[in-house]
TORMI-863199 format. One record per residue: x, z, y of N, C-alpha, C in turn; residue number from 1; residue in three letters. Coordinates in nm, 2 decimals, always signed. Example, Ala and Ser with C-alpha at 12.3 -4.5 7.8 and 13.67 -1.06 7.14 Angstrom:
<nodes>
<n.east->+1.32 n.up->+0.78 n.north->-0.57 ca.east->+1.23 ca.up->+0.78 ca.north->-0.45 c.east->+1.32 c.up->+0.78 c.north->-0.33 n->1 res->ala> .
<n.east->+1.28 n.up->+0.71 n.north->-0.22 ca.east->+1.37 ca.up->+0.71 ca.north->-0.11 c.east->+1.29 c.up->+0.79 c.north->+0.00 n->2 res->ser> .
</nodes>
This chain:
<nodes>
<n.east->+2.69 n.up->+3.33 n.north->+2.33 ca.east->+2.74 ca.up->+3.31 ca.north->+2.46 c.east->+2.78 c.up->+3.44 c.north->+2.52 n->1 res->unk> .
<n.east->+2.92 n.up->+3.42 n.north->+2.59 ca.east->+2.91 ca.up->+3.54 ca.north->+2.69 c.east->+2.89 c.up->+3.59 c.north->+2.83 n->2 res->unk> .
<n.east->+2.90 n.up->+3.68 n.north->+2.86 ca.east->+2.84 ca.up->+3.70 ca.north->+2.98 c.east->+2.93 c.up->+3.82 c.north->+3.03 n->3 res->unk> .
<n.east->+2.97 n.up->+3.79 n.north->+3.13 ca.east->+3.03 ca.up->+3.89 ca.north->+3.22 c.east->+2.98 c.up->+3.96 c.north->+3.34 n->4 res->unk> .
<n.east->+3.04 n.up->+4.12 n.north->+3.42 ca.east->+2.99 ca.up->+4.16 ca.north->+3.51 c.east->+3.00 c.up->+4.07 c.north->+3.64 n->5 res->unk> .
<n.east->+2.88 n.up->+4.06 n.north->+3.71 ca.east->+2.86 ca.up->+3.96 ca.north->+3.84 c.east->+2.83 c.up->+3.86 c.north->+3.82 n->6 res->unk> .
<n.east->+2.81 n.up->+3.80 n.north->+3.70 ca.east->+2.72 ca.up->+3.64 ca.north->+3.68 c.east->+2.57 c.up->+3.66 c.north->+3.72 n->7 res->unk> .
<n.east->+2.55 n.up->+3.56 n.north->+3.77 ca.east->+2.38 ca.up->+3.55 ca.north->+3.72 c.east->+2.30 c.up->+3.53 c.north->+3.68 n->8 res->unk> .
<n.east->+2.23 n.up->+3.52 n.north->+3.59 ca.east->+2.18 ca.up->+3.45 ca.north->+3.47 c.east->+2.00 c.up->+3.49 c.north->+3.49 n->9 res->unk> .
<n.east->+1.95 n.up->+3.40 n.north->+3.37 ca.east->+1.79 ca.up->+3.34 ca.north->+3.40 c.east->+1.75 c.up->+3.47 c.north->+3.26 n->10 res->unk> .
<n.east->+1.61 n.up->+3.50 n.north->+3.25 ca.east->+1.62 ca.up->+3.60 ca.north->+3.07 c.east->+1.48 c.up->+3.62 c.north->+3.12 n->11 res->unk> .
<n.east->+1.42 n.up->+3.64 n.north->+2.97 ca.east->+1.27 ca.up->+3.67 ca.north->+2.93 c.east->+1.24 c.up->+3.77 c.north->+2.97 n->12 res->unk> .
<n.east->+1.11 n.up->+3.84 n.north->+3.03 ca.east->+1.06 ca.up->+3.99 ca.north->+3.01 c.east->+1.01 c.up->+3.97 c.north->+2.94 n->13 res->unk> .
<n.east->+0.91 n.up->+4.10 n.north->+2.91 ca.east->+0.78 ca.up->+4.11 ca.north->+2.81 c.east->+0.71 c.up->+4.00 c.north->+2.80 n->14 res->unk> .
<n.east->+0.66 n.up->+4.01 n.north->+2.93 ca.east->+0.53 ca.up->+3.89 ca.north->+2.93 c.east->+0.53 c.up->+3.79 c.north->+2.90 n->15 res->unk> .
<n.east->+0.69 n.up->+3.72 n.north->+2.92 ca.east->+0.74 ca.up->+3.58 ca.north->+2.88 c.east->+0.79 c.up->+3.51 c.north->+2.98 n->16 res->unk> .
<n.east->+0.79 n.up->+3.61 n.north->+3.10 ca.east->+0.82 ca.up->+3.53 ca.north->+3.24 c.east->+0.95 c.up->+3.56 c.north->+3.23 n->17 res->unk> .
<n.east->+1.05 n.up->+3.42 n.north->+3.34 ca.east->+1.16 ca.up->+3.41 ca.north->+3.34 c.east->+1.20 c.up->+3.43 c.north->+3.47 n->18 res->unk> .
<n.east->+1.29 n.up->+3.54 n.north->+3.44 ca.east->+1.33 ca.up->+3.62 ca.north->+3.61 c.east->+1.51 c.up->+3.58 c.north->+3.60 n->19 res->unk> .
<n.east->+1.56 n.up->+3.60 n.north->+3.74 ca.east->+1.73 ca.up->+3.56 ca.north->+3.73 c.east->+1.77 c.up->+3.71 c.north->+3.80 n->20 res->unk> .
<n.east->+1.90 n.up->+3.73 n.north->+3.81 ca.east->+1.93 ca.up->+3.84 ca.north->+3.79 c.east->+2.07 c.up->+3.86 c.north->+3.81 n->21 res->unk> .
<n.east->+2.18 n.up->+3.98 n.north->+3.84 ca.east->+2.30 ca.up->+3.98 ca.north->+3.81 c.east->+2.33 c.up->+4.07 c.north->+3.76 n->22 res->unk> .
<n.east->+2.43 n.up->+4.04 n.north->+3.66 ca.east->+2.44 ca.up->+4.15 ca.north->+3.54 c.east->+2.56 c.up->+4.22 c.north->+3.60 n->23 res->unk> .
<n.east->+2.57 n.up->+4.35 n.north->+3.59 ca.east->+2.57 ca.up->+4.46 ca.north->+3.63 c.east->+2.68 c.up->+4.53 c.north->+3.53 n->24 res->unk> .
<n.east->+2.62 n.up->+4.52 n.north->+3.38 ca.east->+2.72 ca.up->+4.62 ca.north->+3.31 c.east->+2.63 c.up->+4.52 c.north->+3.12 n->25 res->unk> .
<n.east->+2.76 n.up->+4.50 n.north->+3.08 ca.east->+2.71 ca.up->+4.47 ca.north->+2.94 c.east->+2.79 c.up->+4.57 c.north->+2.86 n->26 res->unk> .
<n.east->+2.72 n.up->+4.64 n.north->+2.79 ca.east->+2.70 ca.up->+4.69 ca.north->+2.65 c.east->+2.72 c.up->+4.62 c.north->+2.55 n->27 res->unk> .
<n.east->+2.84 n.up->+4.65 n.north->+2.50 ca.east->+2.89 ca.up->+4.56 ca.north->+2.34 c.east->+2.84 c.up->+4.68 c.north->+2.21 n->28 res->unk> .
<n.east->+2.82 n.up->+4.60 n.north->+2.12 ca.east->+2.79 ca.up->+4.69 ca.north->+1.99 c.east->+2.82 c.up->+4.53 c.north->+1.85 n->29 res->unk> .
<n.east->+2.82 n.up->+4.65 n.north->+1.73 ca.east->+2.85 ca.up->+4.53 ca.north->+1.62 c.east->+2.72 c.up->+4.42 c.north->+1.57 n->30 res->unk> .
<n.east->+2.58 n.up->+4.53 n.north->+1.63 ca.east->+2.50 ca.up->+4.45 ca.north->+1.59 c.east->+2.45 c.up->+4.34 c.north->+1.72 n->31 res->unk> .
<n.east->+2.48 n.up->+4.37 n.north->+1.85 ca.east->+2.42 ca.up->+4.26 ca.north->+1.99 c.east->+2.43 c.up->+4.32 c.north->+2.09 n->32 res->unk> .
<n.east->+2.49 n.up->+4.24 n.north->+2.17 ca.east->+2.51 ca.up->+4.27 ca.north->+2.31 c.east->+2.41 c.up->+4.31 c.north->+2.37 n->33 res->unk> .
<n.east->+2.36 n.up->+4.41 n.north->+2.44 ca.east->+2.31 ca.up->+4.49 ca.north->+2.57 c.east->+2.34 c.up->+4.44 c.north->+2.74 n->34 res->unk> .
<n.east->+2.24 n.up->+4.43 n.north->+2.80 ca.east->+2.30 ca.up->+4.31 ca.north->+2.99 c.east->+2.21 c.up->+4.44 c.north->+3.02 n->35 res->unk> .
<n.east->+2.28 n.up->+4.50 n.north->+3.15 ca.east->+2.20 ca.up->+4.58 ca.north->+3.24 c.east->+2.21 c.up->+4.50 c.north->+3.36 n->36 res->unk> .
<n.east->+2.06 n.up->+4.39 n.north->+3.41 ca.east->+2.05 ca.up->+4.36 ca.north->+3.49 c.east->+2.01 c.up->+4.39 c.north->+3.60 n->37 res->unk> .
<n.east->+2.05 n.up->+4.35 n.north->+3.69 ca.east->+1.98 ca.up->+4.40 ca.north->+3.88 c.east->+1.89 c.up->+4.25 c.north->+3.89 n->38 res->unk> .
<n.east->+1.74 n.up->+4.29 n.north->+3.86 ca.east->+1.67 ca.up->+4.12 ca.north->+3.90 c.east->+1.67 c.up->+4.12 c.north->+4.08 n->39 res->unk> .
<n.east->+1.67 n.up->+4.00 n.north->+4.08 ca.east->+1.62 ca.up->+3.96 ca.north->+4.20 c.east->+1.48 c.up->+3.98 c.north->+4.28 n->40 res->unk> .
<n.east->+1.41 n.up->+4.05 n.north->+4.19 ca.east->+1.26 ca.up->+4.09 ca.north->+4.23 c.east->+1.27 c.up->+4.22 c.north->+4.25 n->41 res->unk> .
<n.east->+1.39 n.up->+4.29 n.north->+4.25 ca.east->+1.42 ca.up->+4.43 ca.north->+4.30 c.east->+1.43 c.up->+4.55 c.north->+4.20 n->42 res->unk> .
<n.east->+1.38 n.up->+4.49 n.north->+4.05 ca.east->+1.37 ca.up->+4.57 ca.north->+3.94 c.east->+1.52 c.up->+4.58 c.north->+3.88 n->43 res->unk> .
<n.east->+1.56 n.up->+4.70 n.north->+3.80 ca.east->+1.65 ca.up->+4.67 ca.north->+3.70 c.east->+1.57 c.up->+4.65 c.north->+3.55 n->44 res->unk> .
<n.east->+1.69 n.up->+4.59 n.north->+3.53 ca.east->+1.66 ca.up->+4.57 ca.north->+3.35 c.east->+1.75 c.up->+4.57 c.north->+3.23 n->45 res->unk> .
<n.east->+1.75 n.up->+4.61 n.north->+3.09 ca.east->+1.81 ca.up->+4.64 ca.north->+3.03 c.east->+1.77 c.up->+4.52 c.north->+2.87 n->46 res->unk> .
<n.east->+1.84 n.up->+4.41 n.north->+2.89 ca.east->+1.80 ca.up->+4.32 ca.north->+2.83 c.east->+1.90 c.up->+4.24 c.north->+2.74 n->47 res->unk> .
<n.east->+1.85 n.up->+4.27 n.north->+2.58 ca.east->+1.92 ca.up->+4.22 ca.north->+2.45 c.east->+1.92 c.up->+4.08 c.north->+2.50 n->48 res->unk> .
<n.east->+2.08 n.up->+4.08 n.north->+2.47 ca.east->+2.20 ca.up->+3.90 ca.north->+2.49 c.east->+2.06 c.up->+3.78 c.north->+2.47 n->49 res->unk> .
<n.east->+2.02 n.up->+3.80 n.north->+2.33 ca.east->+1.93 ca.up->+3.69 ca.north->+2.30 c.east->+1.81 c.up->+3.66 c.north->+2.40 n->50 res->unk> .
<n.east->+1.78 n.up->+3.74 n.north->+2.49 ca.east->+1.69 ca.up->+3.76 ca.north->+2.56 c.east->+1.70 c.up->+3.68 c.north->+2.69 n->51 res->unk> .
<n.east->+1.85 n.up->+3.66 n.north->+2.72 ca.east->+1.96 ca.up->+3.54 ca.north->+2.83 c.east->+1.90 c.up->+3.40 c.north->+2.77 n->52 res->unk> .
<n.east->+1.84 n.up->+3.35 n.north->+2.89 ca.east->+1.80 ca.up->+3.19 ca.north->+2.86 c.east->+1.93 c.up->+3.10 c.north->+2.92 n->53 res->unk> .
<n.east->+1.95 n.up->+3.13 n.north->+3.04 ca.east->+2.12 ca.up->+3.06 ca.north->+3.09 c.east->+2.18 c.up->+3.15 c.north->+3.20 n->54 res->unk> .
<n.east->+2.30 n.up->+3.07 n.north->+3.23 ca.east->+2.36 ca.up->+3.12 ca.north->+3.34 c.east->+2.28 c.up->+3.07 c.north->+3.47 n->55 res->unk> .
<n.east->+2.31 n.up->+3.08 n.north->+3.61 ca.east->+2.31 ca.up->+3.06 ca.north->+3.65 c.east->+2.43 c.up->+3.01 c.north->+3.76 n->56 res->unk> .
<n.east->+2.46 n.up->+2.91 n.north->+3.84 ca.east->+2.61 ca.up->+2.78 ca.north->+3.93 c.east->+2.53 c.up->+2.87 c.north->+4.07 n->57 res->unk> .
<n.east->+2.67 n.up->+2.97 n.north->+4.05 ca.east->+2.60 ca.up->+3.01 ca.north->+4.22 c.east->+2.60 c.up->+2.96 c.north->+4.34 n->58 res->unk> .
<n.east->+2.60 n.up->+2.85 n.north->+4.33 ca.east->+2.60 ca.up->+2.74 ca.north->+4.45 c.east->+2.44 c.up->+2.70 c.north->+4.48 n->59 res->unk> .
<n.east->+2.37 n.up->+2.70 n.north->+4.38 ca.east->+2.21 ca.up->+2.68 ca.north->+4.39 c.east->+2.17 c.up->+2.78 c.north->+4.41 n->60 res->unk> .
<n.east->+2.20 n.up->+2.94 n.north->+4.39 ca.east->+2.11 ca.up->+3.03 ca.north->+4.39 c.east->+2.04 c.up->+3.08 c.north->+4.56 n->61 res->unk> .
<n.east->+1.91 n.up->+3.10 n.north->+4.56 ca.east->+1.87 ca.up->+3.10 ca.north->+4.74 c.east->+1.82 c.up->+3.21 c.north->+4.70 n->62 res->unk> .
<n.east->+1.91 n.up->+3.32 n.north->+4.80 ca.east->+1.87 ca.up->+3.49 ca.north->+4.85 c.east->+1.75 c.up->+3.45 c.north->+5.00 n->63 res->unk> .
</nodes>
Protein backbone atom coordinates (compact mmCIF):
# COMPACT_ATOMS: atom_id res chain seq x y z
CA UNK A 1 0.00 0.00 0.00
CA UNK A 2 0.94 3.53 -0.44
CA UNK A 3 0.95 6.36 1.48
CA UNK A 4 1.47 9.86 0.80
CA UNK A 5 2.38 13.28 2.67
CA UNK A 6 -1.04 14.62 4.48
CA UNK A 7 -3.09 11.29 4.58
CA UNK A 8 -4.15 9.94 7.73
CA UNK A 9 -3.82 6.74 8.56
CA UNK A 10 -4.57 4.30 11.77
CA UNK A 11 -0.71 2.14 12.86
CA UNK A 12 0.54 -0.02 15.85
CA UNK A 13 2.87 1.29 18.60
CA UNK A 14 4.75 -0.82 20.88
CA UNK A 15 2.25 -1.75 23.15
CA UNK A 16 -0.19 -2.80 20.38
CA UNK A 17 -2.35 0.18 20.62
CA UNK A 18 -3.75 1.79 17.57
CA UNK A 19 -3.26 5.49 17.24
CA UNK A 20 -4.22 7.75 13.80
CA UNK A 21 -2.04 10.22 12.74
CA UNK A 22 -0.87 12.39 9.65
CA UNK A 23 1.94 11.42 7.82
CA UNK A 24 4.26 13.97 7.53
CA UNK A 25 7.33 12.71 5.46
CA UNK A 26 7.80 9.04 4.04
CA UNK A 27 11.09 7.58 3.70
CA UNK A 28 11.54 5.21 0.72
CA UNK A 29 14.35 2.51 0.80
CA UNK A 30 14.87 -0.98 -1.23
CA UNK A 31 14.15 -2.89 1.73
CA UNK A 32 10.57 -0.74 3.42
CA UNK A 33 9.14 2.24 3.54
CA UNK A 34 9.70 4.56 6.63
CA UNK A 35 6.03 7.18 7.77
CA UNK A 36 7.13 10.06 9.97
CA UNK A 37 3.92 10.53 11.69
CA UNK A 38 2.40 13.65 13.61
CA UNK A 39 -0.23 11.41 16.07
CA UNK A 40 -3.07 12.96 17.08
CA UNK A 41 -2.23 12.40 20.83
CA UNK A 42 0.45 15.11 20.27
CA UNK A 43 3.42 12.60 19.84
CA UNK A 44 5.51 12.16 16.70
CA UNK A 45 6.36 8.85 15.31
CA UNK A 46 8.58 7.15 13.04
CA UNK A 47 6.79 4.05 11.90
CA UNK A 48 7.79 0.94 9.32
CA UNK A 49 4.90 0.91 6.31
CA UNK A 50 3.97 -2.58 7.78
CA UNK A 51 3.19 -1.04 10.94
CA UNK A 52 0.01 1.16 8.79
CA UNK A 53 -3.21 -0.84 9.71
CA UNK A 54 -5.38 1.69 7.22
CA UNK A 55 -6.02 4.88 5.89
CA UNK A 56 -8.08 6.98 7.20
CA UNK A 57 -11.79 9.09 4.68
CA UNK A 58 -11.24 12.40 6.15
CA UNK A 59 -14.70 13.17 6.34
CA UNK A 60 -15.03 10.97 9.64
CA UNK A 61 -11.96 12.08 11.30
CA UNK A 62 -13.17 14.37 14.68
CA UNK A 63 -10.35 17.03 15.85
Amino acid sequence: MKYSIGEIVRFKVGSGEVIEGNVQFVEKSADENILYINGFCGWAYKVPEKKVVSKVNRSKVCF
